[in-house]
C-alpha positions as CSV (number, residue, x, y, z in Angstrom):
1,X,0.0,0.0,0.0
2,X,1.4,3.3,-1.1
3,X,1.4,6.3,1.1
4,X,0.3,9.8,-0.3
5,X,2.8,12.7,-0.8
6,X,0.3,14.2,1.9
7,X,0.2,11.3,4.5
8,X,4.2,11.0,4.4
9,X,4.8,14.3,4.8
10,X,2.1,15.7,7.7
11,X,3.9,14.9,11.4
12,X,3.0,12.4,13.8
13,X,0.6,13.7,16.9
14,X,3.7,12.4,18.5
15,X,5.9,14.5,16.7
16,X,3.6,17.5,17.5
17,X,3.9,16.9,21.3
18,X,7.7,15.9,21.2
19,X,8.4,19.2,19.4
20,X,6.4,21.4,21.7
21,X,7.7,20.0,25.4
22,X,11.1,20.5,23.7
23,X,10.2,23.8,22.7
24,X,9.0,24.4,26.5
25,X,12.3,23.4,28.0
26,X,14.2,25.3,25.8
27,X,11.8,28.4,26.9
28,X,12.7,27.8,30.6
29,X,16.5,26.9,30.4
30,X,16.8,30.3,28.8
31,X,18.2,29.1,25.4
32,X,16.8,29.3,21.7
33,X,14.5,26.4,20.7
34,X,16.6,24.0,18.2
35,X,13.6,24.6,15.4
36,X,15.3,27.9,15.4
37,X,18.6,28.1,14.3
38,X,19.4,31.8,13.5
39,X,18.3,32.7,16.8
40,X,21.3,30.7,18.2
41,X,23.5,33.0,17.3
42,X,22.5,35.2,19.7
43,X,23.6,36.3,22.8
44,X,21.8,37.3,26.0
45,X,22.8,40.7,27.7
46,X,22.1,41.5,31.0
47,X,19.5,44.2,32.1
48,X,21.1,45.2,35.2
49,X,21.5,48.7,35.9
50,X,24.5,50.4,37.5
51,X,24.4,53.7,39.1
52,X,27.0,56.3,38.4
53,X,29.9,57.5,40.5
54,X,29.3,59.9,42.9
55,X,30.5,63.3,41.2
56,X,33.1,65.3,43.2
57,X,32.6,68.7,44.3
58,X,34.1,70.7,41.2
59,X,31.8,68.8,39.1
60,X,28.8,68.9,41.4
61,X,29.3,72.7,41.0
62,X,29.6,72.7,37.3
63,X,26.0,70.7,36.8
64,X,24.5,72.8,39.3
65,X,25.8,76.2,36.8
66,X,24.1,74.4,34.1
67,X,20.6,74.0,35.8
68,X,20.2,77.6,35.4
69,X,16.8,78.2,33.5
70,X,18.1,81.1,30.4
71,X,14.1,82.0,30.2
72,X,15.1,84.3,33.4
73,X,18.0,85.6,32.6
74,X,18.7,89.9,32.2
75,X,21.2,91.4,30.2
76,X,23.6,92.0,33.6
77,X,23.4,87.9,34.1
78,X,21.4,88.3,37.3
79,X,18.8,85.2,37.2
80,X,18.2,82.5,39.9
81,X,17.8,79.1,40.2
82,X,15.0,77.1,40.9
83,X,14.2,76.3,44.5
84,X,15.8,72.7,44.0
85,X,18.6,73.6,41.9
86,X,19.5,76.6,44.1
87,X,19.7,74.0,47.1
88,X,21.7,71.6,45.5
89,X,24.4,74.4,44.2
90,X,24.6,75.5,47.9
91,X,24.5,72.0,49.4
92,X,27.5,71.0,46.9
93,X,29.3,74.4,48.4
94,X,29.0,73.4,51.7
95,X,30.2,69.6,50.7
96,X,33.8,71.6,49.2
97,X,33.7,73.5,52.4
98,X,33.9,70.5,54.5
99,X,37.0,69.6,52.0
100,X,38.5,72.6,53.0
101,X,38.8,71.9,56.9
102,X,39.4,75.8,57.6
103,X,41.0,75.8,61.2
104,X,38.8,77.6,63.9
105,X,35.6,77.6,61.3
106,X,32.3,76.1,62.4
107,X,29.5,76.5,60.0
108,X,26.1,74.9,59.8
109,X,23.0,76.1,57.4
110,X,19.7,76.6,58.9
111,X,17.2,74.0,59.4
112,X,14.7,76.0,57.9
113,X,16.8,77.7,54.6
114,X,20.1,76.9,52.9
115,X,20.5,80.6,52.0
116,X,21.3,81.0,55.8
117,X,23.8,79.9,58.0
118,X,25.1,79.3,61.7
119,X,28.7,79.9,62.8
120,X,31.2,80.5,64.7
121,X,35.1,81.6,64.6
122,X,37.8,80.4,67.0
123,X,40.8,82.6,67.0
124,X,44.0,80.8,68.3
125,X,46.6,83.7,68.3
126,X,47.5,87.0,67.1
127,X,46.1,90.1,68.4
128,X,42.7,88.5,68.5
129,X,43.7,85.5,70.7
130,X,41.0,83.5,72.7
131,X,38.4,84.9,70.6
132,X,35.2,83.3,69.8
133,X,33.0,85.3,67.6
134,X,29.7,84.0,66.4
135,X,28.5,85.1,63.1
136,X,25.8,84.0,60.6
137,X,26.2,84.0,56.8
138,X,23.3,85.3,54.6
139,X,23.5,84.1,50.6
140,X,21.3,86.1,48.1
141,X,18.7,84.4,46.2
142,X,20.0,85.0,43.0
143,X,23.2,83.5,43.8
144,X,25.1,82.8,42.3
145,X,25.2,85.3,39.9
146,X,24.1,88.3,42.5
147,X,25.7,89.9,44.9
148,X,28.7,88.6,47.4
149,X,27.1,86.6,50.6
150,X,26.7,88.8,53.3
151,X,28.9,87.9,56.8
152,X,27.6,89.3,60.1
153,X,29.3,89.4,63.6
154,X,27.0,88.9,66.8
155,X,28.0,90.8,68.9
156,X,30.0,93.2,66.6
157,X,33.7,93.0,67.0
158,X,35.8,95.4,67.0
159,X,37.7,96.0,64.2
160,X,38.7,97.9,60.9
161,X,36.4,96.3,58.5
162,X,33.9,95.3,60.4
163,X,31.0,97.7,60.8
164,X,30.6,98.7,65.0
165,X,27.0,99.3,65.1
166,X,25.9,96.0,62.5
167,X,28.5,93.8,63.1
168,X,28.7,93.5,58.7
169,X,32.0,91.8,57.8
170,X,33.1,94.5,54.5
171,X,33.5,91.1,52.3
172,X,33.1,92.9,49.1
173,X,36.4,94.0,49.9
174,X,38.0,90.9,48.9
175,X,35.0,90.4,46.6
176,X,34.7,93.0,44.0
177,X,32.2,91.0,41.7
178,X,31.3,87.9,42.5
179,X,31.9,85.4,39.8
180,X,30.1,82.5,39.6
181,X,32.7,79.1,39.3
182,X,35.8,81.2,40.8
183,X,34.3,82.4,44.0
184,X,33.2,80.3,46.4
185,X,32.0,80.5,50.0
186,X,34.5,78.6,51.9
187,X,37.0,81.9,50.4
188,X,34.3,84.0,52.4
189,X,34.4,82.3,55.6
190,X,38.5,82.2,55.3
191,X,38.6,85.7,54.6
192,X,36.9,86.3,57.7
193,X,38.9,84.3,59.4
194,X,42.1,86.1,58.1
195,X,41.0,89.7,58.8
196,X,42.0,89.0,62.4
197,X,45.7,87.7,61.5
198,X,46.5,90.4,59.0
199,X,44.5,93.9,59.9
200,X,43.7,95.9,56.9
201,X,43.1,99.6,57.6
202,X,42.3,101.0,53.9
203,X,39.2,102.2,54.0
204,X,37.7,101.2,57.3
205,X,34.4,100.8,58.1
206,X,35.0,101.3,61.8
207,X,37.8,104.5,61.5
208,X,37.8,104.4,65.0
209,X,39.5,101.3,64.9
210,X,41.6,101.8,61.7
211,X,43.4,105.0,63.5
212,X,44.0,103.4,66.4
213,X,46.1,100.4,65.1
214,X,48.0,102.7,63.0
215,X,48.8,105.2,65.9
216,X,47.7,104.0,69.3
217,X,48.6,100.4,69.1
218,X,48.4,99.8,73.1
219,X,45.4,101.4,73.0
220,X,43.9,99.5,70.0
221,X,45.0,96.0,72.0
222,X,43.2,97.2,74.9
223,X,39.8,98.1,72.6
224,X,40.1,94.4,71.3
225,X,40.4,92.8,74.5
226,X,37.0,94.2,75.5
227,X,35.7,92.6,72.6
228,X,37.1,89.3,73.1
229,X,35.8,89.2,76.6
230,X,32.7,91.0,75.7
231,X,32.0,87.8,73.4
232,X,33.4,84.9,75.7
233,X,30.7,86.5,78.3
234,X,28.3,86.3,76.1
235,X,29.2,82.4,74.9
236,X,26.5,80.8,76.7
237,X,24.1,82.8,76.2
238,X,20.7,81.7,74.1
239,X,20.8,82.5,69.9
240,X,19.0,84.8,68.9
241,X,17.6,82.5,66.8
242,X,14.8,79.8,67.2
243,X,16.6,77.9,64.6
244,X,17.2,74.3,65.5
245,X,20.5,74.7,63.9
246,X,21.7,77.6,66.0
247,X,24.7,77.0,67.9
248,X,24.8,76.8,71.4
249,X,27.7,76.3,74.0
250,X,27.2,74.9,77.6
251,X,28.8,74.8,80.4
252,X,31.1,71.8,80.9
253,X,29.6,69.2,83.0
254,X,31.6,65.9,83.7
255,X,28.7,63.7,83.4
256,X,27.8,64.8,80.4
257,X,31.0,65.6,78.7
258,X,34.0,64.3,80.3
259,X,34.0,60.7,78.3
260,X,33.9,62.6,75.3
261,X,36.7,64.5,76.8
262,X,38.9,61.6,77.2
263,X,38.1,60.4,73.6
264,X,39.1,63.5,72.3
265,X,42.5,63.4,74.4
266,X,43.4,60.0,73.9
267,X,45.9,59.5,71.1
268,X,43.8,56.8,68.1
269,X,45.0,53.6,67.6
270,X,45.8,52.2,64.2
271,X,43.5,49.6,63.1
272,X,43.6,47.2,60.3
273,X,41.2,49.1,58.7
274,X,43.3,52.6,58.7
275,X,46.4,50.9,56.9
């Protein structure tokens, strides 16, 4: 009996199954199904993702420069950024402050606005020696193409460039024009901290104080040691501030403080993980 072209070419049911539970394993092992050989060929790729490294702090800077929306922007180059944007910039200026490790500097923004910020200056030596000056840091909401950040003294100190009734640092005097991508705060906050190691007596805001250090210098040393007293009385008293980020000093208490103290005094011991 002779089979039809038809009949010997149509598969088995057999066949049928055979060819589908093969094509079912295939699915689940991951690998192309033998019925198919071009796709053999190819290769899987993974669909893993992989964050990117964390920029540094020159680079954090130049984004933020970028996320400045041009739709705002005058002729004299003073537009803002966004809320967000502004607040990153200013976070990522506090991040290459940290970097900076200015001696004597203690800075912390406000809980309640980056634009503002809590500090405090510890003077080591010099004419200004044992000095603790508090002082908060004000940054303009166009920054940073506005004006210079403004650097206030509480209580006032006394001193050339610093104005006696406000307590105003005169930073534009190191900052003509503030450029945005040169300038940047931490230079602010060492500038104040060098006005009390090299005294500048061009142009004074308090004259008082300018004429005295160029012709009364006994005089002038007396003037400042009422100021350094006049703050280290005033140490522990409250901020002026509610701010949860104000600083505030207490009086040492051994309960509270003295293991702290011995941590501090101790010398560190090398550990595995520090080589």
């Amino acid at each position: 009996m002779k089979l039809r072209r038809d009949d010997k070419e149509a598969p088995s049911e057999d066949q049928n199954t055979m060819t589908s539970v093969h094509k079912d394993k295939a699915a689940e092992k991951g690998t192309p199904s033998p019925t198919n050989p071009s796709s053999s060929s190819k290769q899987s790729t993974s669909t893993r993702k992989q964050l990117p490294a964390v920029p540094d702090a020159d680079t954090q800077l130049n984004l933020a420069s970028k996320m400045i929306d041009k739709r705002t922007s005058t002729p004299k180059g003073n537009h803002s950024y966004g809320p967000f944007f502004l607040e990153y910039s200013i976070l990522a200026e506090y991040n290459q402050l940290e970097k900076q490790k200015l001696p004597g500097v203690y800075v912390i923004p406000s809980a309640r606005s980056a634009l503002f910020w809590n500090g405090v200056l510890f003077i080591r030596q010099g004419l200004y020696q044992e000095g603790i000056f508090r002082f908060s840091l004000f940054i303009p909401e166009n920054y940073p193409d506005g004006d210079c950040p403004t650097l206030v003294f509480d209580p006032p100190v006394f001193h050339p460039v610093v104005h006696p009734e406000t307590g105003e640092l005169d930073v534009k005097r190191a900052f003509q024009r503030w450029r945005r991508n040169v300038n940047h705060i931490w230079q602010v906050l060492l500038y104040a901290r060098r006005i009390f190691y090299k005294i500048d007596t061009k142009n004074p805001w308090n004259p008082e104080a300018a004429v005295l250090y160029e012709q009364d210098l006994d005089l002038f040393k007396h003037k400042v040691a009422e100021t350094v007293k006049l703050c280290k009385d005033k140490i522990y008293d409250a901020p002026n501030s509610d701010d949860p980020h104000a600083i505030r000093f207490t009086r040492y208490d051994p309960e509270v403080h003295e293991d702290s103290r011995q941590r501090l005094l101790s010398p560190k011991v090398k550990t595995e993980d520090d080589c």
